[in-house]
N, C-alpha and C positions, 0 to 999 in steps of 0.2 A: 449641455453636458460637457465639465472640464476632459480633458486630455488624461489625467490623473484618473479619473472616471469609466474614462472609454478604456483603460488601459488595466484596471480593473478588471472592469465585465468579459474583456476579453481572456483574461487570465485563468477566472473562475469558469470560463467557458469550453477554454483548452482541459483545463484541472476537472473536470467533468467528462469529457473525451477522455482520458484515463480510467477514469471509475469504472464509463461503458471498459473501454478495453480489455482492463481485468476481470471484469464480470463476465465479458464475453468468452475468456479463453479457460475460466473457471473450468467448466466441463471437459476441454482438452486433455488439463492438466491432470484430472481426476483418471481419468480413460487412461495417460499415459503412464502414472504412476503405480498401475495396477499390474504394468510388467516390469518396470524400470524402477529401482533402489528411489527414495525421495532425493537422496542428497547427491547421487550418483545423477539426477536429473536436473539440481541445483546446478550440479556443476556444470555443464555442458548446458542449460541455458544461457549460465553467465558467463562462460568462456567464447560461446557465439559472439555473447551481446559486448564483451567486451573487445573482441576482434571487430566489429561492426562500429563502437564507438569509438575504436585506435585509427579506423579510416579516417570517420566521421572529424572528427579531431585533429587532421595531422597538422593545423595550422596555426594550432594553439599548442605547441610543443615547447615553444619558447616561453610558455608562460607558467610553465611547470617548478614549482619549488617546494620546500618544505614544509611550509604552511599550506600547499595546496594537497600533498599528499598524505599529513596526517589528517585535514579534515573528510578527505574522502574515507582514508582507514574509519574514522571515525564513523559514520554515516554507515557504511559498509558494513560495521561492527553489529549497530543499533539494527540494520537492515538482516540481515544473517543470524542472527542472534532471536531477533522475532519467530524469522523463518523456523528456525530450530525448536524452541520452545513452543511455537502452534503446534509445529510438528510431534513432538512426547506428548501435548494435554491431547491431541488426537488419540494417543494410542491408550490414553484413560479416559475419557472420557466422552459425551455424546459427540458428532461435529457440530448440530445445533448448537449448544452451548457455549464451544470452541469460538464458535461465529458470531454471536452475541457479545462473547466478555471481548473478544477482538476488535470489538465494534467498541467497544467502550472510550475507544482513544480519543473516542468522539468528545468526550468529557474531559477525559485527561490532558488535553493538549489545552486550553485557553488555564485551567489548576498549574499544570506546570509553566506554562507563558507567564501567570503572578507569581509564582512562589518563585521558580529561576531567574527571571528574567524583568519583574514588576513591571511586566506588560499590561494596558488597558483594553481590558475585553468590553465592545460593546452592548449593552442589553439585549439588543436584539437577536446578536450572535448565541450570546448565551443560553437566553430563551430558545434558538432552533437548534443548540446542541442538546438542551435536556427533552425536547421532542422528538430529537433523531433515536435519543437513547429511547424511548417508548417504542418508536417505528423498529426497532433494530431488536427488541424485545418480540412484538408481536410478528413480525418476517422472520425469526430465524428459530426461537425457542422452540422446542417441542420435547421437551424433558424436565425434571426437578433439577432447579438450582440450587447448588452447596460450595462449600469453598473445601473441597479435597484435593488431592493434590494433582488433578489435572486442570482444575479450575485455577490452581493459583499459578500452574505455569503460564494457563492463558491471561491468567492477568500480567502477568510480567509479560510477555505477548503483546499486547496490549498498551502497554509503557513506554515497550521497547520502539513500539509504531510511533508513539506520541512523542517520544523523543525523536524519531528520527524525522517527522515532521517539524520540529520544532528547531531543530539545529541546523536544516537545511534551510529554512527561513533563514537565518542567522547568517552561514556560512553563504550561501549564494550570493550576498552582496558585499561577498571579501576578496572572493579569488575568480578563476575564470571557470565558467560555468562546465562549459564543455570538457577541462580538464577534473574537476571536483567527480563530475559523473562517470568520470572513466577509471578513478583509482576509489572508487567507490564499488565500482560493478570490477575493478581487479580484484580487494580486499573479500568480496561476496563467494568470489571465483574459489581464492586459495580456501579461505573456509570450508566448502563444499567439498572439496578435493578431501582435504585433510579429516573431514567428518564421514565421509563417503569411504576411504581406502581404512578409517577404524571402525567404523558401526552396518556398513552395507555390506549384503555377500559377494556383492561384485560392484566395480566400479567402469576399469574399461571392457570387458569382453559381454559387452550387455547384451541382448537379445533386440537388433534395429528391426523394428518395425513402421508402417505405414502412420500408424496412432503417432510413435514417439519422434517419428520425423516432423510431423504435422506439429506438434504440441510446440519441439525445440524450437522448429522455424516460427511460428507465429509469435508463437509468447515471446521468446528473445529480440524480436524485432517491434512487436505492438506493445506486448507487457511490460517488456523489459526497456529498450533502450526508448522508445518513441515515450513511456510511462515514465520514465525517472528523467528524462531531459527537460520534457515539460514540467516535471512536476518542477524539477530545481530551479529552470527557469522561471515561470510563471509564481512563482512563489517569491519574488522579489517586487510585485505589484499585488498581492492582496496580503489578508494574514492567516496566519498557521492553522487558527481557529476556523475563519473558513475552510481552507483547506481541507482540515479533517472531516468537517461537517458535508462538505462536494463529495469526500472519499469514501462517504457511505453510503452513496447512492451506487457504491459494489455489490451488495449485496441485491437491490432492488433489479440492477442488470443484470447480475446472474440467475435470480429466479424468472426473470422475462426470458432471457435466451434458453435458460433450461426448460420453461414452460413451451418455447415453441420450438426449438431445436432436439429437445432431448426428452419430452412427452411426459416431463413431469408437473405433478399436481401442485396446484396454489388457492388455499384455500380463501375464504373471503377475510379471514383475520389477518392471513398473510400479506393480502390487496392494500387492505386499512394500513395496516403498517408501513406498507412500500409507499402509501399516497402520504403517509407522514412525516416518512423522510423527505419527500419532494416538497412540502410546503416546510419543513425547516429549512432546505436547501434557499429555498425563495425569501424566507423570513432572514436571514443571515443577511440578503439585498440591500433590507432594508436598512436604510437609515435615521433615526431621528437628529431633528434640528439641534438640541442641546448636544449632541455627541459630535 
């Protein structure tokens, strides 16, 4: 196996290490923002994780320019913007649903890679993106699907993910990684602030409790900065397409952790489903000789 190869596998392996991540802190986040504003906790994860990635960082200060901080803005934009839009089709709509069309970026990312970009998606990739989308159907549906207007924000939801995978591919191999991810998670920060002090009833005088301690500190350190460093880095050895397709194996970690951490139920259609995104994951490996 080339070096090109091993550098791959290792990438799509890190990039998976995220997916567990945020699956795993799924249920925190849930728990925390049932006392704490959404966006009132947006901010204050990414104001941690942005002080945590200004350490992390302090070396690459010199490599800081204007191409570096509008592609973060950019990224930040696409990433915030998601966030925000999951957030209102939650408030019409099922979360199953929410969860599925979210899921969809699975698809959108190698569509928008040709139509943006006249990217070459390999068949085999493509094939385990239209099988994640089956898996990502029968693990998370459990209501009628319509395109109303919570559904359509989740699709733009949805977009807004497959863009933001798609231009960090892009952008990772321009500027310095570590600076991109930090005016990324600042960009995310001011949004939150700014969304939080007009639509939350409160933003600083919140109610700290044990939950929203736990939630900020992990997620901002596993979800947040450990998830988006990897992800920008490790996204400069494989492609976007897989990427998304790794990033759906979210959902299949969050019903595991919730199934054994939080005493909830999974049915056997929900199993089928989770075992179909793990063999799309696998099929994405794959490679044929003519490709």
């Amino acid at each position: 196996m080339n070096r090109k190869k091993l550098l791959e596998f290792r990438a799509d392996f890190l990039l998976l290490t995220v997916a567990i991540a945020w699956g795993f802190t799924f249920l925190m986040v849930q728990e925390a923002i049932n006392t704490v504003p959404v966006y009132a906790f947006l901010f204050y994860r990414f104001l941690v994780a942005t002080i945590l990635m200004a350490i992390i960082a302090y070396k690459f200060y010199n490599k800081i320019n204007k191409q570096t901080i509008l592609y973060g803005f950019i990224l930040g934009s696409f990433l915030f913007f998601a966030f925000a839009t999951q957030t209102f089709g939650l408030s019409h709509t099922k979360t199953s649903i929410v969860a599925f069309i979210t899921g969809l970026n699975v698809i959108l990312v190698p569509f928008f890679a040709y139509v943006i970009f006249k990217d070459h998606v390999r068949k085999m990739v493509f094939l385990g993106s239209l099988i994640a989308v089956v898996g990502l159907y029968l693990l998370t549906m459990s209501g009628e699907l319509s395109l109303a207007y919570g559904e359509f924000l989740s699709l733009i939801c949805s977009a807004l993910f497959a863009l933001q995978i798609l231009f960090t591919d892009k952008y990772s191999k321009k500027v310095n990684v570590f600076m991109l991810v930090l005016f990324q998670f600042l960009t995310v920060t001011i949004y939150s602030l700014i969304f939080s002090l007009s639509l939350d009833e409160v933003t600083f005088n919140i109610s700290i409790n044990n939950s929203f301690l736990k939630a900020v500190i992990i997620t901002s350190i596993f979800a947040t900065v450990y998830a988006f460093l990897i992800q920008t880095y490790m996204q400069q050895f494989t492609t976007p397409t897989k990427t998304a397709i790794i990033f759906a194996m979210e959902p299949v970690s969050a019903g595991f952790f919730g199934y054994f951490l939080g005493n909830e139920l999974l049915t056997s259609i929900q199993i089928f489903g989770a075992i179909l995104i793990i063999i799309a994951v696998l099929l994405a490996e794959i490679k044929l000789k003519k490709e």
